[in-house]
C-alpha positions in Angstrom: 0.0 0.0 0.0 1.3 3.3 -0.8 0.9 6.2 1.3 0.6 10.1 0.7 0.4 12.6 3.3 1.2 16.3 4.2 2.8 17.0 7.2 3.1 20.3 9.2 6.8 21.5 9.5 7.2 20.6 13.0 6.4 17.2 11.6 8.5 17.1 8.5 11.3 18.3 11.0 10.9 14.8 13.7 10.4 12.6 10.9 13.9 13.7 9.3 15.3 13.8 13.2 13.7 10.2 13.2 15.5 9.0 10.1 18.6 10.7 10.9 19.2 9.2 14.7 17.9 5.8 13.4 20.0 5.8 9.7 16.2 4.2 8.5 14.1 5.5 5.6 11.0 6.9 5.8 8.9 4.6 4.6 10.8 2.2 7.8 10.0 5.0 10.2 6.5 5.6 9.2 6.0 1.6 9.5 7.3 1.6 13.3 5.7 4.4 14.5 2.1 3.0 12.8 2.8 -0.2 14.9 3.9 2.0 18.3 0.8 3.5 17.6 -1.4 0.1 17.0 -0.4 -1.0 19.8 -1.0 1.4 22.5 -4.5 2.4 20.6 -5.6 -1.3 20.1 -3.4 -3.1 22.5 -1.2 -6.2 21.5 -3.4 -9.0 21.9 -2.9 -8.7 26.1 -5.9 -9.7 27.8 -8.6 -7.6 29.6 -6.8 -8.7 33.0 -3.5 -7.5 31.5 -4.6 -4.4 29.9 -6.2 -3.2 33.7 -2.7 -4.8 35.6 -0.9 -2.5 33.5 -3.3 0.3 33.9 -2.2 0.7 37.6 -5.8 0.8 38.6 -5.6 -2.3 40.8 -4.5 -1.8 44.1 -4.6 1.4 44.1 -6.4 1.9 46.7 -6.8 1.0 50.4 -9.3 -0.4 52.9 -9.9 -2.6 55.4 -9.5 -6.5 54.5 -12.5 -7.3 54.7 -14.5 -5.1 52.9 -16.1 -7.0 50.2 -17.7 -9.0 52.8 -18.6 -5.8 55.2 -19.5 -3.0 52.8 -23.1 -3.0 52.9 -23.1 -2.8 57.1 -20.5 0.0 56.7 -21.9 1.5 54.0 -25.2 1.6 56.3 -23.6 3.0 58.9 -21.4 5.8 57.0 -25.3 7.2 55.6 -26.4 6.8 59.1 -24.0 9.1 60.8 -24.2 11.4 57.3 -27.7 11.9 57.1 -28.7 11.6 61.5 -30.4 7.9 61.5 -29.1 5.0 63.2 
C-alpha cells in the first residue's frame, strides 16, 4: 500500500530527526511508528486482565480487609451518621 500525506513543518522536521538518529528510511520509520501506535491504541493481543494490571488501577487503593464482605453494614452505617439515622 502506498501512502501520501502532508505533514506540518514541526512534523517534517521529527520525521527527518527520526530518520537521521535511526539511519532508517521513511517509509521504515512511518511503519514503526504506525505499529507504536497500534499497539498502544488497540493493545497487543494482552488480555482484559492484563490491559487493567498495566493500567495501575488495581491496588490502588486502600481499605480494610475485609470489605467485600462488610461493605453494605458499613456502607449503612457511614449514611447513618451522614444523614442523622441509626
Amino acid at each position: 500500500m502506498r501512502l501520501n500525506a502532508r505533514l506540518t513543518e514541526d512534523l517534517a522536521q521529527k520525521l527527518e530527526a527520526l530518520e537521521r538518529v535511526t539511519g532508517q528510511s521513511t517509509s521504515d520509520v512511518v511503519r514503526a511508528a504506525l505499529e507504536h501506535y497500534f499497539t498502544e491504541v488497540c493493545g497487543s493481543g494482552r488480555s482484559a486482565r492484563e490491559a487493567i494490571y498495566q493500567s495501575g488501577f488495581v491496588a490502588c487503593g486502600e481499605a480494610e480487609p475485609d470489605l467485600s464482605a462488610t461493605y453494605k453494614s458499613r456502607l449503612r452505617e457511614g449514611l447513618g451518621l451522614k444523614h442523622g439515622h441509626r
